[in-house]
N, C-alpha and C positions, 0 to 999 in steps of 0.2 A: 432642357429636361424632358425625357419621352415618359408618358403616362403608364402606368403599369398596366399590364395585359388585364379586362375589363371595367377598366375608371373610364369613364368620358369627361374629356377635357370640358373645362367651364368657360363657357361665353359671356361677353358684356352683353347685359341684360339692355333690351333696347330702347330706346329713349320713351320716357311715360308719357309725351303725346304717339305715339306710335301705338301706347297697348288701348288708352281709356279714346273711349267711343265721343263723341261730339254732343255736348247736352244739351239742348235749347229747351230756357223755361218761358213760358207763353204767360203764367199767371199763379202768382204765389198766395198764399193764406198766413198768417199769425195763430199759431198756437195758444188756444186758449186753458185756463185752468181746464184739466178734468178731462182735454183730450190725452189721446193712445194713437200711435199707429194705425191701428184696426179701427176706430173713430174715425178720424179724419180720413184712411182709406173709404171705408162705407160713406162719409156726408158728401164726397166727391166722385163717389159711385167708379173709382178705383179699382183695379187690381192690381195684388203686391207686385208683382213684374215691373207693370208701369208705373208704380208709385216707387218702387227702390229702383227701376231706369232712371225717371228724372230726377230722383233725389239718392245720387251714390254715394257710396258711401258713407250713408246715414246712421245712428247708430238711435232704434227706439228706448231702449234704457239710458239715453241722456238728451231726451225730450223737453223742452222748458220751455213756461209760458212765453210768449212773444220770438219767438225763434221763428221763423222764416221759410216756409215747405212750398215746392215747388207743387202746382195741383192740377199744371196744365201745361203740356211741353212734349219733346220726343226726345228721344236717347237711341 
């Protein structure tokens, strides 16, 4: 089957260790009541870059106490 004049044909999408970058965590914290995102970013003197690098794909609206955040690492 030849693709019609302006469609681009679709490729396999390449293997997901190929797209996500290498994450090394050095030293994690426990989520406690009452922290945020922006909390634990400031108590560990963070920026979001490097706080959503070593912890990808994170999602701050399902945050729970004792959940497991990386607070020292590279990506």
């Amino acid at each position: 089957m030849t693709p019609s004049k302006g469609l681009i044909p679709r490729r396999a999408a390449p293997p997901a260790a190929a797209v996500q970058a290498k994450v090394s965590c050095d030293k994690v914290y426990g989520v406690d009541d009452g922290d945020t995102c922006s909390s634990v970013i400031d108590k560990f003197k963070l920026n979001e870059v490097q706080f959503f690098g070593i912890n990808p794909n994170f999602n701050c609206r399902a945050l729970f106490v004792g959940q497991w955040l990386c607070i020292s690492g590279t990506a």
